[in-house]
Backbone bond lengths (Angstrom), bond angles and torsions (degrees), N, CA, C in turn:
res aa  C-N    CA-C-N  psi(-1)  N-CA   C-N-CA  omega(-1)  CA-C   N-CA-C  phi
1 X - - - 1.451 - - 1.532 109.63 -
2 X 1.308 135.42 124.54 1.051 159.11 116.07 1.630 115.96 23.19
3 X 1.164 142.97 35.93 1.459 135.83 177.18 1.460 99.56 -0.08
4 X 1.391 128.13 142.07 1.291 157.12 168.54 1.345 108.42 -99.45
5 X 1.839 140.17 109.94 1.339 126.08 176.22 1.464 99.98 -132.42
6 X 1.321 101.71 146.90 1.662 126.61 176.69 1.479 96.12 -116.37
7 X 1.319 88.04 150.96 1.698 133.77 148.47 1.190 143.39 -147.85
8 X 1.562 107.01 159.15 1.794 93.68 -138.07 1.875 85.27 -148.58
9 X 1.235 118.96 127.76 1.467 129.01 -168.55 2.094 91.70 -121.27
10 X 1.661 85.74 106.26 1.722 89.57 178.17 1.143 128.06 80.03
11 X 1.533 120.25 10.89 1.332 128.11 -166.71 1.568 113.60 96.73
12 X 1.220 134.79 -7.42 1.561 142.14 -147.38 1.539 84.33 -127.93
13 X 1.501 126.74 151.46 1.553 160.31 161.93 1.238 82.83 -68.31
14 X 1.367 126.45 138.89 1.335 128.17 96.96 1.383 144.24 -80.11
15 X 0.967 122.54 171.67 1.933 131.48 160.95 1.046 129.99 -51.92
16 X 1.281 147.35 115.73 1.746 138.56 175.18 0.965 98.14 -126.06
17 X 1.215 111.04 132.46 1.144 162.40 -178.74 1.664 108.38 -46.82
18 X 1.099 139.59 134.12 1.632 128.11 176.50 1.350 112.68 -89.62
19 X 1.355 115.02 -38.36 1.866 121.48 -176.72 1.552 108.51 -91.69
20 X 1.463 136.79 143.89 1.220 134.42 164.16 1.523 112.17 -63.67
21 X 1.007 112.45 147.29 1.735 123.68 153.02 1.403 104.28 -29.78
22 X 1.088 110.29 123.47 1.484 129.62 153.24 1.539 122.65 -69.10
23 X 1.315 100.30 139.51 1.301 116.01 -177.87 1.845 109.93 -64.01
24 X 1.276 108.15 148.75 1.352 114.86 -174.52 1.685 103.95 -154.90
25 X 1.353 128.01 143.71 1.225 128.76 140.13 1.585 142.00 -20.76
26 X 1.769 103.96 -50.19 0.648 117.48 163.67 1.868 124.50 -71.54
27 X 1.078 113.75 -47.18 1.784 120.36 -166.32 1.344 102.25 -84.44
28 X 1.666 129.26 -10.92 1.343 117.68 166.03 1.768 109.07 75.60
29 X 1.407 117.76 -6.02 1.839 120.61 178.12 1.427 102.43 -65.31
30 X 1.394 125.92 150.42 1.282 142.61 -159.66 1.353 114.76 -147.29
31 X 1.477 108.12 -32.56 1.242 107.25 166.12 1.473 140.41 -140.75
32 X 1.274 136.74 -175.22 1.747 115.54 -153.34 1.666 97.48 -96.22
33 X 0.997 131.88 38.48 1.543 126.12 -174.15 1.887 97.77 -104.55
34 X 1.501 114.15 -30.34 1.243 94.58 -160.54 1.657 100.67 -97.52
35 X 1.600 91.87 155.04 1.530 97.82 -170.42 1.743 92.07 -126.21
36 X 1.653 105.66 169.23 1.592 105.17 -178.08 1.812 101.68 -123.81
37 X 1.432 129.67 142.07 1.681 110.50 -178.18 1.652 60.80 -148.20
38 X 1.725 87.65 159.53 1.445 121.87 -173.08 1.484 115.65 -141.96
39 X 1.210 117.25 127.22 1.664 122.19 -170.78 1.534 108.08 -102.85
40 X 1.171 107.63 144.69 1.447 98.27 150.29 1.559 143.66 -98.98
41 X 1.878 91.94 117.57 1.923 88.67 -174.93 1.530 119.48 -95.66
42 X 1.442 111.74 153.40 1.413 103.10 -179.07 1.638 104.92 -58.21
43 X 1.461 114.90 151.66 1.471 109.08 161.65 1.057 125.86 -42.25
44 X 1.286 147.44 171.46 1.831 160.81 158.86 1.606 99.00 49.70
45 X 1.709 129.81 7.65 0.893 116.90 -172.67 2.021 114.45 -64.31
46 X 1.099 112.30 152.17 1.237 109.75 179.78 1.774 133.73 -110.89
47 X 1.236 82.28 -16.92 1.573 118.10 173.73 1.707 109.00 -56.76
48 X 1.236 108.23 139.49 1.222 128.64 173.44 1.696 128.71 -71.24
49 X 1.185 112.43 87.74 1.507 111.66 -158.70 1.758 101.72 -59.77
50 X 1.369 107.34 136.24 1.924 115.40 162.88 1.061 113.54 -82.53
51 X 1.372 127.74 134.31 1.228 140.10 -179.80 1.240 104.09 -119.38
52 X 1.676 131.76 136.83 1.102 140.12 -179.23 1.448 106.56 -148.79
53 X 1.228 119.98 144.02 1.581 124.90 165.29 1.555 125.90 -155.90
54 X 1.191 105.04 153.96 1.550 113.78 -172.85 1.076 115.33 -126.56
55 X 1.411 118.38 -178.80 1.483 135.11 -165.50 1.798 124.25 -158.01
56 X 1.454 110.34 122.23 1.820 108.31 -160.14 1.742 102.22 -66.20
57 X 1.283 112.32 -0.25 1.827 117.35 -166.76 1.143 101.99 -140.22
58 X 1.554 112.80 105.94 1.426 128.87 -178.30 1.827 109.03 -58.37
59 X 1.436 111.70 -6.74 1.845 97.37 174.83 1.406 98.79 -88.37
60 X 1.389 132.09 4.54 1.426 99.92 170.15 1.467 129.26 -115.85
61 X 1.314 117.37 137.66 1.387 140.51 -135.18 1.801 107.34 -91.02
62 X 1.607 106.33 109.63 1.368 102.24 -152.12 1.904 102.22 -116.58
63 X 1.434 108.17 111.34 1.244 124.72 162.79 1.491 133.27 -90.89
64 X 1.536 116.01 120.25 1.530 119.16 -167.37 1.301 105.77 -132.73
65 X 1.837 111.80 109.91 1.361 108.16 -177.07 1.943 89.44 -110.11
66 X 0.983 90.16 138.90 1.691 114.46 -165.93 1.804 107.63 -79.36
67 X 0.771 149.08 140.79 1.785 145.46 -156.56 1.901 85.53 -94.36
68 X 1.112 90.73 151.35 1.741 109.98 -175.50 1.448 83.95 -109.29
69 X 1.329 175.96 -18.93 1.219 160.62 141.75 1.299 125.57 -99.55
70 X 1.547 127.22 142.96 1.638 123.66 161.88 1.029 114.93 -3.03
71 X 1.400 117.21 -72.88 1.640 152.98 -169.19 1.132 102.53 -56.86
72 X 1.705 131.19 -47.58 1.254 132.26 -137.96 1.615 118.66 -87.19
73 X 1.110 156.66 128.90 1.122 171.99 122.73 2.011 105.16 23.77
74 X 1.158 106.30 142.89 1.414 108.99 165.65 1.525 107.41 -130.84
75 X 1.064 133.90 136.92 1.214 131.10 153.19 1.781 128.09 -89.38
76 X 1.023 111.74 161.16 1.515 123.19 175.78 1.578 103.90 -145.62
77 X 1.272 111.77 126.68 1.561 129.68 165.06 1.603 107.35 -105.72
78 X 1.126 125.48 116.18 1.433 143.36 134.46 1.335 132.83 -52.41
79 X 0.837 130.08 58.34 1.911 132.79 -173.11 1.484 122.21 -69.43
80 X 1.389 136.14 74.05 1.348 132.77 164.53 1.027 141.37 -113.34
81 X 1.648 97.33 101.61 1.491 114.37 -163.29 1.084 116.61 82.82
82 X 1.657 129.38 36.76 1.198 120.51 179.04 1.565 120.88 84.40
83 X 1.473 118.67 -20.94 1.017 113.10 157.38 1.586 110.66 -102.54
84 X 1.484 96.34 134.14 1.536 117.03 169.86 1.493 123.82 -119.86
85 X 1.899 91.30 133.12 1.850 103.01 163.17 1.170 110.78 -101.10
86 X 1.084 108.55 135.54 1.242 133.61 138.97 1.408 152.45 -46.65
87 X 1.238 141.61 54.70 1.730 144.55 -155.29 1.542 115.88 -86.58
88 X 1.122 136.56 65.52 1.302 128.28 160.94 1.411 129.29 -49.83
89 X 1.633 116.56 99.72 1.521 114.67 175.69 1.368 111.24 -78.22
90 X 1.030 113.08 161.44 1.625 127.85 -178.76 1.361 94.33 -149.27
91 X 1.519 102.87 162.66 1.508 119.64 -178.00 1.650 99.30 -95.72
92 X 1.103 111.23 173.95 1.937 122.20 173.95 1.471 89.44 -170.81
93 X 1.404 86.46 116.10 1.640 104.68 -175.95 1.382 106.64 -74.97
94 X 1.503 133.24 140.28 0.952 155.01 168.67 1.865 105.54 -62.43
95 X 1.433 120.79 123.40 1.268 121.33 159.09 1.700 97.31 105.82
């Protein structure tokens, strides 16, 4: 069975995405692990969004680096069994 994983920006679920980020010239991705999910923040907010996430199968190995700006990106790594995803949140401003 398939581990089931959430993430949740502020207490709230978001959406993930089923396909990884595609490779581009520009974004430099190489391989199929990384994925992109997008929250919605209030405008001009300044506050530091929380990122938290879980997993229905306690073997898989859950990393949450928290965004150092409003703006800034959080990651989450999923590790099971050696294979790892990748989830980069980003903000998408509301309005």
């Amino acid at each position: 069975m398939i581990p089931a994983v959430k993430i949740a920006v502020n207490g709230k679920e978001i959406s993930l995405p089923l396909t990884p980020v595609r490779s581009t010239n520009e974004n430099g991705i190489v391989g199929y692990d990384v994925y992109e999910a997008t929250y919605k923040a209030p405008q001009g907010t300044k506050a530091l969004p929380k990122v938290t996430a879980w997993c229905d199968n306690r073997g898989v190995k859950i990393t949450v680096t928290q965004p150092t700006s409003a703006s800034g990106k959080a990651i989450v790594k999923f590790d099971y069994k050696g294979v790892v995803k990748t989830y980069n949140i980003v903000p998408a401003s509301e309005g």
